[in-house]
C-alpha positions as CSV (number, residue, x, y, z in Angstrom):
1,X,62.4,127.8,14.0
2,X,58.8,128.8,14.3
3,X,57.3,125.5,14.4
4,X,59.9,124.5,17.2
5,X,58.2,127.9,19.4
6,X,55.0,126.4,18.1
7,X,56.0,122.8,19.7
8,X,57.1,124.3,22.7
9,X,53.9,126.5,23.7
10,X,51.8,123.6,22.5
11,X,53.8,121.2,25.1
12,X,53.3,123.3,27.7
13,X,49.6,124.2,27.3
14,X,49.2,120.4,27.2
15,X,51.0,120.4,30.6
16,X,49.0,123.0,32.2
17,X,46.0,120.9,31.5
18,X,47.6,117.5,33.7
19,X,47.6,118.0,37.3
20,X,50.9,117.2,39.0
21,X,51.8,116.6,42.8
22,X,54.6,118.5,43.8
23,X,56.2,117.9,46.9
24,X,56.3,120.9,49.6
25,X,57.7,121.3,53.0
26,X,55.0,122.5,55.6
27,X,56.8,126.2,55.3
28,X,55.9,126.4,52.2
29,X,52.5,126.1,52.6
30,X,49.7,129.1,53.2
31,X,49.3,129.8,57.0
32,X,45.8,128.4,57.2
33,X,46.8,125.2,55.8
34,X,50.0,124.7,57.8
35,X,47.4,124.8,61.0
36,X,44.6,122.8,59.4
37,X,47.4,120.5,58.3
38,X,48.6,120.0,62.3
39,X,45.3,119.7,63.5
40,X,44.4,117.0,61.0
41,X,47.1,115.4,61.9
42,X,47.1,115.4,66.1
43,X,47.3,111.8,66.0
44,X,48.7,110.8,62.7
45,X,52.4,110.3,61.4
46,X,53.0,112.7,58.6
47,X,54.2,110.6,55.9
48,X,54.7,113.9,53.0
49,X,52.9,117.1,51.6
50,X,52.2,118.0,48.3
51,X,50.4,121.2,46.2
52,X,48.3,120.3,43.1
53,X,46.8,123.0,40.8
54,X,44.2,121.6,38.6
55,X,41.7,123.1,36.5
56,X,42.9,126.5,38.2
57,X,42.2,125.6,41.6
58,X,45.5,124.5,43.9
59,X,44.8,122.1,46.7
60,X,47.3,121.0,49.5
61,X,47.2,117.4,50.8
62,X,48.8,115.9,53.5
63,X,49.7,112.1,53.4
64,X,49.1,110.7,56.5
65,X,49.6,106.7,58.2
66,X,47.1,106.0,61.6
67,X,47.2,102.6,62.8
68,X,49.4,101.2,59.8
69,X,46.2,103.0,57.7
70,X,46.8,105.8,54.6
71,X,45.0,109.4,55.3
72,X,45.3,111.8,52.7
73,X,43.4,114.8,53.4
74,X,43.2,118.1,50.6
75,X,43.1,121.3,51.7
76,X,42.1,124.7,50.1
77,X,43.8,127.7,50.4
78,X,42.0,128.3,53.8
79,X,42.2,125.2,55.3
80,X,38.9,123.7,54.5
81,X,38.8,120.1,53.9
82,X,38.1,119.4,50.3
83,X,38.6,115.8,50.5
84,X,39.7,113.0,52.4
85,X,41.0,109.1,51.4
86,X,41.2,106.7,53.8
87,X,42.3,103.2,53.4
88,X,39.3,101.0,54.8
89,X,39.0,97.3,55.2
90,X,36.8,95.8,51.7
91,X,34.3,94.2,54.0
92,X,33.7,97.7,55.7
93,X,32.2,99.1,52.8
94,X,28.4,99.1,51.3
95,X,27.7,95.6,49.9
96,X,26.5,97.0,46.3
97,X,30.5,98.9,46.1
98,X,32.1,95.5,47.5
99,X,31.0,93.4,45.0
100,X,31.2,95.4,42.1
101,X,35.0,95.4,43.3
102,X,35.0,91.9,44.0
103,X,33.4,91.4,39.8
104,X,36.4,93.7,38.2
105,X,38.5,92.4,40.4
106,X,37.9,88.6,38.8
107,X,41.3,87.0,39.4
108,X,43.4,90.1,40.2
109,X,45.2,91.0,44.3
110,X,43.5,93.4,46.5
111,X,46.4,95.7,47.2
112,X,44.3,98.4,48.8
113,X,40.5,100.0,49.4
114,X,40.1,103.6,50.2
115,X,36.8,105.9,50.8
116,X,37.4,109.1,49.2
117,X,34.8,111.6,50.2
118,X,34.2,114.8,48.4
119,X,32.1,117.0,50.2
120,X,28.7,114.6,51.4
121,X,29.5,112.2,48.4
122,X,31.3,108.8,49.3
123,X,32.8,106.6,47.0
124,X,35.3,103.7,46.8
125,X,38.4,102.9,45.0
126,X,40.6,99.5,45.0
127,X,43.9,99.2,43.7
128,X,44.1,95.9,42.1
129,X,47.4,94.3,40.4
130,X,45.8,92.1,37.6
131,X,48.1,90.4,34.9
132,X,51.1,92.3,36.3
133,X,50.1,95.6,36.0
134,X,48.3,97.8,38.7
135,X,45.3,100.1,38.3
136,X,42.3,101.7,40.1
137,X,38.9,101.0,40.2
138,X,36.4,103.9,41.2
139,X,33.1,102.8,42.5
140,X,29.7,104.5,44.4
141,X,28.3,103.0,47.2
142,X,25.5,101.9,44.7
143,X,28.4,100.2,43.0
144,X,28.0,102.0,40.0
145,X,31.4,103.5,38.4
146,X,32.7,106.3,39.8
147,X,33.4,109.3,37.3
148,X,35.5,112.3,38.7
């Protein structure tokens, strides 16, 4: 019985450490974000909302379409921006980050390309589809691989 409590604790100490979305309604987020949340999105459809608490810290995003375009923008509990990813056309981006794309790409699909900006700091992912199976690939404008 003991190592079944052990099991269970373990499980969800391992879960604490993942970050989840979990999808909200705009009541249930904190005042300040419900009005950065309509101001960001004036002249965007509203596509969902979802609360993320990672490493301690719980962010808000709203997922956003402009112009047939994803906008997601996180929020902290005051309604500062903590980050923003926007889908952007590949040849819109630095050369340097587009080719280094275009190399890990090799004979992969484009499906998307967003800038994700943190702060001042820019970078690039692509979702590819290579071989049947989808993933991401984070890149700086330098081209150089993008750690979080």
């Amino acid at each position: 019985m003991m190592s079944n409590v052990n099991l269970v604790i373990g499980l969800l100490a391992a879960s604490a450490v993942w970050a989840a979305d979990v999808k909200v309604k705009m009541a249930d987020l904190p005042p300040a974000v419900q009005a950065a949340v309509k101001e960001q999105t004036k002249n965007a459809t509203l596509v969902g909302l979802s609360k993320e608490t990672k490493h301690g810290k719980t962010t808000w995003e709203a997922e956003t379409s402009l112009n047939g375009k994803s906008r997601d923008v996180s929020f902290d509990k005051t309604g500062s921006i903590v980050a923003v990813e926007q889908e952007v056309d590949l040849d819109s981006i630095p050369a340097p980050a587009k080719a280094a794309i275009q190399k890990k790409l090799g004979q992969g699909t484009l499906k998307k390309v967003e800038s994700v900006t943190v702060g001042s700091v820019v970078s690039y992912e692509a979702t590819i589809t290579a071989n049947g199976k989808t993933s991401e690939i984070g890149v700086n404008a330098d081209g150089a691989p993008h750690k979080e």
